[in-house]
C-alpha positions in Angstrom: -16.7 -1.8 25.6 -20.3 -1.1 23.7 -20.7 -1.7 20.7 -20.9 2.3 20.0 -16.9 2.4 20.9 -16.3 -0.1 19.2 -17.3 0.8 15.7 -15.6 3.9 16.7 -12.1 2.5 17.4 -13.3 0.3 13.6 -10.0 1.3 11.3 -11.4 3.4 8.5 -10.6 2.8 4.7 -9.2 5.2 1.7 -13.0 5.5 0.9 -14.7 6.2 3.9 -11.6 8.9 5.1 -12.6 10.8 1.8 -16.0 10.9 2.7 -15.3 12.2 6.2 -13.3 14.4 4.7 -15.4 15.3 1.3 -12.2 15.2 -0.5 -11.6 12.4 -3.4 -10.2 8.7 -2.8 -7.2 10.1 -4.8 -6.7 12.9 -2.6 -6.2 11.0 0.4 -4.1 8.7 -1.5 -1.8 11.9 -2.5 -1.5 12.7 0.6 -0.3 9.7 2.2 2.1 9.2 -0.6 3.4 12.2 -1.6 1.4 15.6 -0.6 2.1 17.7 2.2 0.4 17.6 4.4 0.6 14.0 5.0 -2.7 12.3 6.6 -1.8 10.3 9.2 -2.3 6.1 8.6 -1.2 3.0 9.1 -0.1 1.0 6.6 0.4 -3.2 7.0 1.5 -4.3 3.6 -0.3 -2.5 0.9 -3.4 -2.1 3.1 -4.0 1.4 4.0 -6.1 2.5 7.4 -6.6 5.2 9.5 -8.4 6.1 12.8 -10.8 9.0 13.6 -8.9 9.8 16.6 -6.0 10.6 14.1 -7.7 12.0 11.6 -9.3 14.5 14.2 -6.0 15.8 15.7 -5.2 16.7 11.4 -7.9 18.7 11.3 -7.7 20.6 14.3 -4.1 21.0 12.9 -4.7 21.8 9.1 -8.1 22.3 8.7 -9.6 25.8 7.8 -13.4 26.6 8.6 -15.4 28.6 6.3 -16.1 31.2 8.5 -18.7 32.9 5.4 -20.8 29.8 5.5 
């Protein structure tokens, strides 16, 4: 594994998830708490993570291009 897959595979925080997704921290806390629809995560404790892999298979699934843009 290179170091480029590895960073890849690297769990991603509350923080960086809402920058990937240029939504709010609180958002993505909504939405793993309480919103539909529910980001996928993992959760060990009261640490939150998710993975890109994941968060890419929400998108296809909820996200909506602007098509105008």
């Amino acid at each position: 594994m290179n170091q480029q897959e590895s960073v890849a595979e690297k769990p991603m925080k509350v923080r960086d998830v809402a920058a990937y997704l240029g939504v709010s921290g609180g958002w993505v806390r909504n939405h793993i708490t309480k919103k539909k629809p529910m980001i996928p995560h993992t959760r060990i404790g009261r640490v939150v993570r998710f993975y890109k892999p994941e968060l890419e298979a929400f998108l296809a699934k909820y996200g909506v291009r602007d098509e105008a843009a």
